[in-house]
C-alpha positions in Angstrom: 13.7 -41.1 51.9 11.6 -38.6 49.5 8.9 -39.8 51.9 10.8 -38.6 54.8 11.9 -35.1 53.4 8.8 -33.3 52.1 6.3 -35.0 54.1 4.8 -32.5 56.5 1.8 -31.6 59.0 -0.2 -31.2 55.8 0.1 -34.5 54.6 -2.4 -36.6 53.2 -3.6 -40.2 54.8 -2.6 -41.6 52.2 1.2 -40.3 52.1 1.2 -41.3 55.7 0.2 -44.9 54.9 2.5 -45.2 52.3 5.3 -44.2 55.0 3.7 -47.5 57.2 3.9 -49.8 54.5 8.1 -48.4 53.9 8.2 -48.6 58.2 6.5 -51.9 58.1 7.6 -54.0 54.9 11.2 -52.2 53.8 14.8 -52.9 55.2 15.9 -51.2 58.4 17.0 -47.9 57.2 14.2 -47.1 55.1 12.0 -48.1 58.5 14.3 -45.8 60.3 13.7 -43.0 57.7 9.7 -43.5 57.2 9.9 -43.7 61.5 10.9 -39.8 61.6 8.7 -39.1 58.6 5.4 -40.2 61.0 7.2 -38.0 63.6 6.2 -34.9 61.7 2.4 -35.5 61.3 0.8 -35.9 64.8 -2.1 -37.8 64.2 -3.9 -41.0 66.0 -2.6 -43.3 62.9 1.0 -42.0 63.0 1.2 -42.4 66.9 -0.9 -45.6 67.1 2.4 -47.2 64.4 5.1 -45.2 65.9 3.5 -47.2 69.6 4.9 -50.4 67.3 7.6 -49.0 65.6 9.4 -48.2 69.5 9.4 -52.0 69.6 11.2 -53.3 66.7 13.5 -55.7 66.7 15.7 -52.7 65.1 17.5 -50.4 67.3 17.6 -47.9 64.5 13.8 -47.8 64.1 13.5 -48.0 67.8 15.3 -45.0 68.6 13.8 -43.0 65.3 10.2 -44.1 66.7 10.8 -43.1 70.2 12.0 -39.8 68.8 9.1 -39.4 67.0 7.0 -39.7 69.9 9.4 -37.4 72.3 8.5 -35.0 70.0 4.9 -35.5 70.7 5.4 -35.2 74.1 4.7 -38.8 74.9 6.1 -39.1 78.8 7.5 -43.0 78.8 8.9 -42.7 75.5 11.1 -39.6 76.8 12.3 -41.8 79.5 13.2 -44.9 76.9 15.1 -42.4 74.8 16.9 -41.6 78.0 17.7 -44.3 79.0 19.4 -45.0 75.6 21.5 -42.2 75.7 22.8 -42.5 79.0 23.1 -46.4 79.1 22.6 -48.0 75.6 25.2 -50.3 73.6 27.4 -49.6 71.0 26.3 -46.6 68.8 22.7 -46.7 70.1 23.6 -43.8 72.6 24.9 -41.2 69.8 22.1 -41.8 67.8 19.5 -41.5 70.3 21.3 -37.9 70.7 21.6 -37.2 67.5 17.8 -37.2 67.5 17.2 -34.3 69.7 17.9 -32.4 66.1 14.9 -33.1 64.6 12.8 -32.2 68.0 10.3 -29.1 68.6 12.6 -26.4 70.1 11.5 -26.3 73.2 11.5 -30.1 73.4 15.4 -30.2 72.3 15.9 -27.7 75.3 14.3 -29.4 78.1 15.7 -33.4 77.2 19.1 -31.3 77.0 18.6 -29.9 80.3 17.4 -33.1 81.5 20.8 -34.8 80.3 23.2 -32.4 81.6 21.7 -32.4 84.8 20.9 -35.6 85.8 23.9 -37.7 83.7 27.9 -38.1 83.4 27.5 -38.3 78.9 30.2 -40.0 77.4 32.0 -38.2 74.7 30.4 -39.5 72.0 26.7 -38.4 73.6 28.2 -35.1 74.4 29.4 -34.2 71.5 26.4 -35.5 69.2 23.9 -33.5 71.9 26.2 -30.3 70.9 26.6 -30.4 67.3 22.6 -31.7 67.1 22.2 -28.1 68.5 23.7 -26.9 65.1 20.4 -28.0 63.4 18.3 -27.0 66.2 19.1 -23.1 66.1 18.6 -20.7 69.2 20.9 -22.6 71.5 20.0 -21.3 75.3 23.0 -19.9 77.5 23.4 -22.5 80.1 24.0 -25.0 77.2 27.0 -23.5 75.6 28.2 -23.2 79.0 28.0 -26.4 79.8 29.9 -27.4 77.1 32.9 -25.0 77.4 32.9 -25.5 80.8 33.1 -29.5 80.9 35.9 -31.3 82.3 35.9 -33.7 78.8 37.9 -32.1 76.2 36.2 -33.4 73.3 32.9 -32.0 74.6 34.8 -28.7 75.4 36.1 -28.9 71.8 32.8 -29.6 70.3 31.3 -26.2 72.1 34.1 -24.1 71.1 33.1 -25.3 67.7 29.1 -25.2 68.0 30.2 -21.5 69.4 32.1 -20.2 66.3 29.4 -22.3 63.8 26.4 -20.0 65.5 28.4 -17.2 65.3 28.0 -16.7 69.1 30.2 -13.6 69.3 29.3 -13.7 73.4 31.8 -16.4 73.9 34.8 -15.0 72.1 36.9 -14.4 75.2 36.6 -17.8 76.3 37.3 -18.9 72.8 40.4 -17.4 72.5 41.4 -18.3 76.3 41.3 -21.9 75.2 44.0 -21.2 72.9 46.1 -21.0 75.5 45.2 -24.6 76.4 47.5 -27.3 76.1 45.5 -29.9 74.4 46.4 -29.1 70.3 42.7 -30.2 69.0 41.3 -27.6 71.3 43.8 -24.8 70.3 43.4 -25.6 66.6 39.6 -25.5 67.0 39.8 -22.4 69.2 42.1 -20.4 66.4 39.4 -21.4 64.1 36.3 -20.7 66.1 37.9 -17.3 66.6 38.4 -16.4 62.9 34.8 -17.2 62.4 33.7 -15.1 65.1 35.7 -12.3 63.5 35.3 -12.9 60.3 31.4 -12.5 61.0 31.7 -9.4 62.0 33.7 -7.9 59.1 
């Protein structure tokens, strides 16, 4: 996991073997963390294991692999990860959409795009694609209005929350419309998204 953390594009060859051998020869989560380690040094060695990685016989390193290479810009693996999200089992979907957090901006912005126009998410993709955007930073427009607009309360919820955690003062009248809702988890997150959007601004 230290592996994962501080390695970066400056990395030496041999921190990124050491992160093969963890991928290659350690349990499933330390594969999974050493799989989005190689996602931050794009180099032949980290894409030609991250190519093996995407077909282990772990979901979790699967999913962090084809993440990694997303972030590339590799074109099939995009589709894979898709694919996951919108169809996967059990909790494969949410963490395939957790993932877009660790992606270059402007690949977290076009795979969300993607999603939200192509796919009905469940609530559990939803809602992981909006709070990843908590990480991510610099959320665009048509996002947050997706989300406060959506028919699914818990992804309406989850974007009245992502709007009061960014501070996105913008929203504040449809905030505090949604109190008026009936559902009580969206009222309760709407009083509190509103006292951070005011509270900011004292």
């Amino acid at each position: 996991y230290a592996y994962m953390a501080l390695i970066d594009d400056t990395a030496q060859s041999a921190d990124i073997e050491n992160l093969i051998t963890i991928a290659q020869e350690w349990d499933s989560s330390a594969g999974e963390a050493a799989a989005v380690g190689l996602g931050r040094v794009d180099s032949l060695r980290s894409r030609e294991v991250l190519r093996e990685l995407r077909n282990s016989k772990y979901p979790k390193i699967q999913i962090a692999a084809l993440a990694s290479e997303v972030g590339f810009g590799i074109t099939d693996s995009r589709q894979r990860l898709i694919d996951i999200i919108v169809g996967g089992k059990g909790l494969d979907p949410s963490v395939a959409a957790a993932s877009l957090r660790r992606m270059p901006h402007e690949v977290s912005v076009s795979l969300t795009r993607e999603l939200i126009a192509c796919c009905e998410l469940s609530s559990d993709v939803g809602t992981r694609v909006l709070e990843s955007w908590s990480n991510i930073g610099n959320v665009p427009k048509d996002i947050y209005e997706w989300g406060l607009n959506h028919k699914n309360a818990d992804i309406r919820l989850q974007a009245i929350w992502l709007v009061g955690y960014t501070g996105a003062l913008q929203y504040l009248n449809e905030v505090i419309m949604a109190m008026e809702e009936d559902d009580s988890g969206i009222k309760g997150m709407a009083a509190w998204s509103t006292v951070r959007l005011l509270f900011d601004q004292s």
